[in-house]
N, C-alpha and C positions, 0 to 999 in steps of 0.2 A: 504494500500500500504506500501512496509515495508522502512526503510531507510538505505541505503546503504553510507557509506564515509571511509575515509581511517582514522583509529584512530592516535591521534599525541600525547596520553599521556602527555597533558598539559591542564590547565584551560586558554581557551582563552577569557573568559569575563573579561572584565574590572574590578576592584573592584570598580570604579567610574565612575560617568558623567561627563562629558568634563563639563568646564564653559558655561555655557551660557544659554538659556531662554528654560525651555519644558510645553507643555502643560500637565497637571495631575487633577486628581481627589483625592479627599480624601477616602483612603479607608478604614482609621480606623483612631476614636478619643477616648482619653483615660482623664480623668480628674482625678492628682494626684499632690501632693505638689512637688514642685523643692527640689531641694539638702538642700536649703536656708528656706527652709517651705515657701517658696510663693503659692498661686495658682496658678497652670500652665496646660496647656494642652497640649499634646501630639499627632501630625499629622503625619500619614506616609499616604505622597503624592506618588501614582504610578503613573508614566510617561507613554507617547506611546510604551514606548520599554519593556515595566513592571519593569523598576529599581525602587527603590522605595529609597525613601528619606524623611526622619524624620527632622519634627522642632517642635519647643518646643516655646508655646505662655503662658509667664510671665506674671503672675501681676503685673506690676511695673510701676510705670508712666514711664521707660528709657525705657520702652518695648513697649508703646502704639502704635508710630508708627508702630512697625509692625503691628500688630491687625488693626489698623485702615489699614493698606492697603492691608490686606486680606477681609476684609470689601467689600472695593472699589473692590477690582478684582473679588470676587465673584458673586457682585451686590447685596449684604446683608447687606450693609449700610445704618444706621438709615438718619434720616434728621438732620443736625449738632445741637449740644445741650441736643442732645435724650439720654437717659441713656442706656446700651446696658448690657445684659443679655448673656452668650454664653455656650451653653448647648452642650459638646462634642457629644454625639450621633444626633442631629441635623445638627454637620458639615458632619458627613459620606454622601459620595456625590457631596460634593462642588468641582464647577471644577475650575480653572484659569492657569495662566501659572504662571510656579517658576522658581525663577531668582536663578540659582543653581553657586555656588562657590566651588573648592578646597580648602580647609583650615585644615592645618595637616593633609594630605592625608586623611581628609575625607571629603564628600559632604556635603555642610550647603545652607540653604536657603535665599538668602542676600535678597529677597523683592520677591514681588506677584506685579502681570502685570495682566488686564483684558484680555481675551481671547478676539483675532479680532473677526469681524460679521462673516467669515466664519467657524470660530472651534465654536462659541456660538448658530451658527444655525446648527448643526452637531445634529443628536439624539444621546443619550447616547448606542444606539445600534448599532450604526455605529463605535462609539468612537473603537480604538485598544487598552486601557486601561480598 
């Protein structure tokens, strides 16, 4: 069927996500040192609207909370004490909701939320991401 609309000669996508909470999947991990040579991983989470939004998990003990509460929100959290191993191509997949920020006009990911029982009982073939 073909598509018909009136053109308006503008890019009317946003270059950002509004603040607030979206459900996403990880659809690519990349494991490479930070700026600083730390270990660091690299996430770009796609949303339900396909925007996609990159964060970046440091080795640093100032970083651990994040890590730990992508842990939690994934439900791939060790039982506490447990020594944790994180293998980039093992996150492709991971789903949760990201607590997405404006900061310098670009999107950063201030913390990871566990998805409610309704989007965690969803099959990944229903998902629109």
């Amino acid at each position: 069927m073909p598509i018909t609309y009136t053109y308006g000669a503008e890019d009317t996508r946003p270059d950002f996500l509004e603040t607030g909470v979206y459900p996403a999947v990880v659809k690519k991990a990349d494991d490479k040192p930070s700026k600083s040579g730390n270990e660091m991983i690299t996430l770009l989470w796609i949303c339900d609207d396909g925007f996609g939004v990159w964060d970046h998990l440091v080795d640093l003990a100032s970083c651990r909370w994040k890590t730990d509460q992508l842990l939690v929100a994934t439900g791939n959290a060790p039982e506490s004490g447990n020594e944790v191993t994180l293998n980039a191509n093992d996150m492709v997949g991971w789903r949760a909701n990201i607590e997405v920020i404006l900061q310098d006009g670009k999107n950063k990911i201030a913390g990871y939320r566990p998805l409610t029982k309704e989007q965690s009982e969803k099959k990944n073939d229903d998902l629109p991401f």
